[in-house]
Each structure stands twice: as structure tokens, then as C-alpha cells.
C-alpha positions, -999 to 999 in steps of 0.1 A, spaced: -58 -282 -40 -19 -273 -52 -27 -239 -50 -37 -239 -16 -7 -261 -4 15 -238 -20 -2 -209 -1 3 -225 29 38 -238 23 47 -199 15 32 -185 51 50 -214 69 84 -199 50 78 -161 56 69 -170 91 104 -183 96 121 -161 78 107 -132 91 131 -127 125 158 -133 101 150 -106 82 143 -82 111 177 -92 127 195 -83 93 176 -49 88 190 -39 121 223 -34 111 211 -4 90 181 13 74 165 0 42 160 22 10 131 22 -18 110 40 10 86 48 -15 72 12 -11 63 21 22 37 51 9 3 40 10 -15 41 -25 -49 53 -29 -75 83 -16 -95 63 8 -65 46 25 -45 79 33 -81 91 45 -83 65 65 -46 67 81 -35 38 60 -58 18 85 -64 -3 52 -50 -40 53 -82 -53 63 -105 -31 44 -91 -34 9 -115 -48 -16 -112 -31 -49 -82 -28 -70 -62 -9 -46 -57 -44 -30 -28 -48 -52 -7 -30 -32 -26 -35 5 -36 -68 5 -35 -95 -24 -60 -123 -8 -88 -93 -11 -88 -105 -48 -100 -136 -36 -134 -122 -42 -137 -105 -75 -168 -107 -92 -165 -73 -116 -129 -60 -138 -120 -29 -123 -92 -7 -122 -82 25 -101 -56 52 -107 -45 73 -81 -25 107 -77 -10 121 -49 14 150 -40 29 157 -10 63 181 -11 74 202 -39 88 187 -67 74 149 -57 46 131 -70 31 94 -61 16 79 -93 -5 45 -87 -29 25 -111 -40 -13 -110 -67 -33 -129 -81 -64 -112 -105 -93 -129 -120 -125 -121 -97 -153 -128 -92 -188 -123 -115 -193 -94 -101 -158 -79 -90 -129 -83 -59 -112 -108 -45 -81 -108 -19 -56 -127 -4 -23 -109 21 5 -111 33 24 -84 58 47 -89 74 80 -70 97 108 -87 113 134 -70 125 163 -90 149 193 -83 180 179 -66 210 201 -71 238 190 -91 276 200 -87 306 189 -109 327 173 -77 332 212 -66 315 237 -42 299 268 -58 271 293 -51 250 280 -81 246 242 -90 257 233 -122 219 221 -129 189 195 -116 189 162 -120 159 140 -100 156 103 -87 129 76 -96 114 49 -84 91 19 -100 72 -10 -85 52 -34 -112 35 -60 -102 15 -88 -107 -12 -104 -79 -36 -137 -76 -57 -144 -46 -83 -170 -42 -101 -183 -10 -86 -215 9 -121 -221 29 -152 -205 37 -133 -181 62 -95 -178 47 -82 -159 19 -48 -163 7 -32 -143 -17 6 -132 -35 20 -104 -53 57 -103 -72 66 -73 -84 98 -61 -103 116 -30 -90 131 -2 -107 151 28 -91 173 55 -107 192 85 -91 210 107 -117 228 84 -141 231 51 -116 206 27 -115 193 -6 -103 165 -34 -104 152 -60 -88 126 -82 -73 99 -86 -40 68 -107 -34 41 -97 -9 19 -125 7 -13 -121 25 -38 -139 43 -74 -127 53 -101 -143 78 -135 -132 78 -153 -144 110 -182 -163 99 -208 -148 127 -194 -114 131 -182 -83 105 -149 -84 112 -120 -91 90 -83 -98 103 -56 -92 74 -20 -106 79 3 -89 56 37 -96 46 57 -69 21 86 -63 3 106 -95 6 132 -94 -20 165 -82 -34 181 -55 -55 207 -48 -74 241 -26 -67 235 13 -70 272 20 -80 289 1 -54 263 -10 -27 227 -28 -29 200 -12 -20 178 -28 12 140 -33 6 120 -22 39 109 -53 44 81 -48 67 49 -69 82 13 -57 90 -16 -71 111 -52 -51 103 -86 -57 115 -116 -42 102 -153 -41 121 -182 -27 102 -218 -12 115 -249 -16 95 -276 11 104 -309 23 88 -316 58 80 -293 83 67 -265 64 79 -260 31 62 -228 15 77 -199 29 98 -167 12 95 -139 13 117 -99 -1 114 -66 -6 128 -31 -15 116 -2 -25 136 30 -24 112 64 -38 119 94 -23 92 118 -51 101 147 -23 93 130 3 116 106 7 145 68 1 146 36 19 139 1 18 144 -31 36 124 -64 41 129 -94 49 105 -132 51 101 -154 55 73 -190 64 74 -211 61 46 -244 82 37 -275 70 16 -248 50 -10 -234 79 -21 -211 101 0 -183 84 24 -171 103 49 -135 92 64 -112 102 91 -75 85 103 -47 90 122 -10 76 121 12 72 152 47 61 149 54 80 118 76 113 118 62 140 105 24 121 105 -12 122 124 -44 131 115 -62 130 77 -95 127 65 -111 129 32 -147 120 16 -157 96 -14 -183 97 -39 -202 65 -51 -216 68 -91 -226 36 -92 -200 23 -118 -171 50 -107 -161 62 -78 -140 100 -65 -121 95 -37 -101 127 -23 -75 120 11 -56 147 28 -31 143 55 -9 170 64 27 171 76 41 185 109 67 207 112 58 227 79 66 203 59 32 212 37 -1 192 32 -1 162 13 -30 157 -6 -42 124 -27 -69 122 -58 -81 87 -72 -110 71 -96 -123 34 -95 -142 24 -121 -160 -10 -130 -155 -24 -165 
């Protein structure tokens, strides 16, 4: 198939583009780092462990080939607050489409309550202005085999800080294999390969950044019905790595119970959270608090199936 050459042609590209994209973001560190938030309850729960487990609409943002199998419309929106003054707004809405999977979100972060001085020092500020951020995007996965999943996402970018601004634009590309004998998924994810705009006088870098995530799940009988356990290894080609781990254990089809951790990440560790199954909607609560007293940041979302 076209599609499935152009898949491949587009993995072959990011694979040799990728040390030439670390090399460059060593000369300084990117910006947008609100692209580098994970979106959605059940991934912070999980320690952003999540590349491998997506498979709802959240898979926008973690991992397009998860759309590969859509069967059901479905959409999620997702809160989250974490310091004063800041707040992490996510929706997406997937469907079934062309032999695959399509889906819409918005992700963007506002931060509120910066200080503002007319180019002089003073006691009081002259006022408050705040900065914000805006990722849009569009995503298609479909399955290349009986064990591969491909998928893409392009998304146009959106920042402003006081009265400057700037756009521009990133794709994400993904492949998934699902072992044919075993319940393990491997996820390979590529993010935030793109360009912007000048801010006033100087472009803004994307983190560019690259994940690998396997997933194993358990199947038991009893009050327990499956236990599922993940890891991510992330790469920020502009920065250092990271690794996360998570595990989710579900009770009688209703209650999920979650736990994570995050190493690599200042100010990060442990989280947990819980998730509650209504058949055609789902809750999903996260919380992950900071170190250093930097406060508790907490996330809120709701899946339901159209």
C-alpha cells in the first residue's frame, strides 16, 4: 500500500535525522516545554509510563499508531493544575477512518501572574501580564501487518508572552509492535520535529525528544481482573534522558487502581491515582506531587464513547 510505504519512508527519515537533531539541541536548551507535559489522568498516574499503553483518545498526544485500532468515536478532555497561576488544558476526539484510526486535539498551557515593569525598577509592578501556549493537531494511524502499527501526527503551534508572539509547525511519528504470542506491546515514539517562528528577535527551539515504551499486561480471575505494568525511556535531544515506570491494576471492570514514578526529572517521582469505568464514560483522577515545595500537581479527565 502507498500509505504504508510512506510510513516506512518517514521512519527511515526520522531515523537519520534524529543524531542531527540531538547534535544541534546541544548547543542550547529548547523552549515550548509545555509539549513535554504529559496529557491525561491515567498517564500522570502512571508516571507518564504511557507510550505503550495508549489506546483511547489520549493517543493523540502519546502515541498516534494506537489509532490504528479504533472501532468506537471517542473523545477525552483533561484538566490539570500544578503551580499557582498555571493550568494544562487537553481534549481530543478520535473515530474510525479510512481503514484506521483519526483524531483531533488541543493541548494548551497558560501561565498567569508574571510581573510587569515599564523598563524601570520599582517596589510594585506596573501590572500582570501571562504567557500562552497552543498545540493543535491532527493524527491517522492504521496497521502495516498483523504485528505493526504506524501512525503520524502534525500539529500547528501557537505561543504568546506579553505582546510578542509566534507559530509554527511539528509532526510526531510512531510505530507500535504487539508480539503475536505474548501481551506485550513496544511503542517507538518520535515528537516534536518541527520549526517556529522568531519571538522578537530569536526562534524558539521545539524539545525535540524520542521515546521507547513497553507495556506487559496480567490476566487473573477473581477480584483482580488484569495488572498492567510499563516503562518509558525518553531521550530530549536538547537535554538529558529519563525513565518512568507505572502499573495499573484493575478491579471487577470498574475501579483502576494506578501507581508511577519518574526518574530523571527535577522536581519529579512518585504519583498515583484511580479510574472509574461507567461503561460508556470513564473518571480518571492522577496526582504527582513536586519536591522541594513546589506544591502537588493534580490532573482530572473524562472519556467518553460516542
Amino acid at each position: 500500500m502507498i500509505f504504508d510505504r510512506i510510513i516506512l519512508c518517514l521512519f527511515v527519515f526520522t531515523s537519520m535525522s534524529i543524531s542531527a537533531y540531538s547534535q544541534a539541541g546541544n548547543a542550547g536548551g529548547a523552549g515550548m516545554a509545555f509539549l513535554k507535559i504529559g496529557a491525561g489522568a491515567q498517564a500522570v498516574s502512571m508516571g507518564e509510563a504511557y507510550t505503550a499503553v495508549a489506546d483511547n483518545a489520549v493517543a493523540t498526544y502519546w502515541n498516534p499508531s494506537a489509532l490504528s485500532d479504533l472501532s468506537k468515536t471517542q473523545l477525552t478532555i483533561s484538566y490539570a493544575s500544578s503551580l499557582k497561576d498555571v493550568a494544562h488544558n487537553f481534549a481530543s476526539i478520535v473515530f474510525p477512518f479510512l481503514g484506521g484510526g483519526m483524531g483531533l486535539n488541543m493541548n494548551s498551557f497558560n501561565v498567569e501572574g508574571f510581573e510587569k515593569r515599564a523598563n524601570r525598577p520599582s517596589v510594585e509592578p506596573d501590572g500582570t501580564f501571562q504567557s500562552n501556549y497552543l498545540s493543535a493537531g491532527i493524527s491517522y494511524g492504521r496497521s502495516l501487518n498483523h504485528a505493526f502499527n504506524a501512525g503520524v501526527t502534525t500539529k500547528f503551534l501557537f505561543e504568546k508572552i506579553f505582546n510578542e508572539n509566534a507559530s509554527g509547525y511539528a509532526a510526531d511519528l510512531a510505530l507500535t509492535y504487539t508480539a503475536p504470542t505474548l501481551p506485550v506491546k513496544v511503542a517507538v515514539v518520535v515528537q516534536n520535529l518541527g520549526a517556529m517562528d522568531a519571538l522578537r528577535n530569536e526562534s524558539t527551539k521545539l524539545p525535540a525528544l524520542a521515546k521507547i515504551g513497553v507495556a506487559y499486561e496480567f490476566a487473573f480471575t477473581g477480584l483482580v481482573k488484569k495488572a498492567l505494568i510499563a516503562a518509558d525511556a525518553v531521550k530530549v535531544f536538547a537535554a538529558g534522558s529519563q525513565i518512568s515506570f507505572g502499573a495499573e491494576i484493575e478491579l471487577r471492570k470498574t475501579l483502576y487502581m494506578r501507581a508511577g514514578y519518574q526518574r530523571g526529572i527535577e522536581g519529579k517521582g512518585p504519583s498515583a491515582g484511580f479510574g472509574l469505568d461507567f461503561n460508556f464514560f470513564q473518571l480518571d483522577y492522577g496526582y504527582a506531587p513536586f519536591s522541594a515545595g513546589l506544591g502537588n500537581g493534580q490532573s482530572f479527565s473524562l472519556t467518553v464513547d460516542l
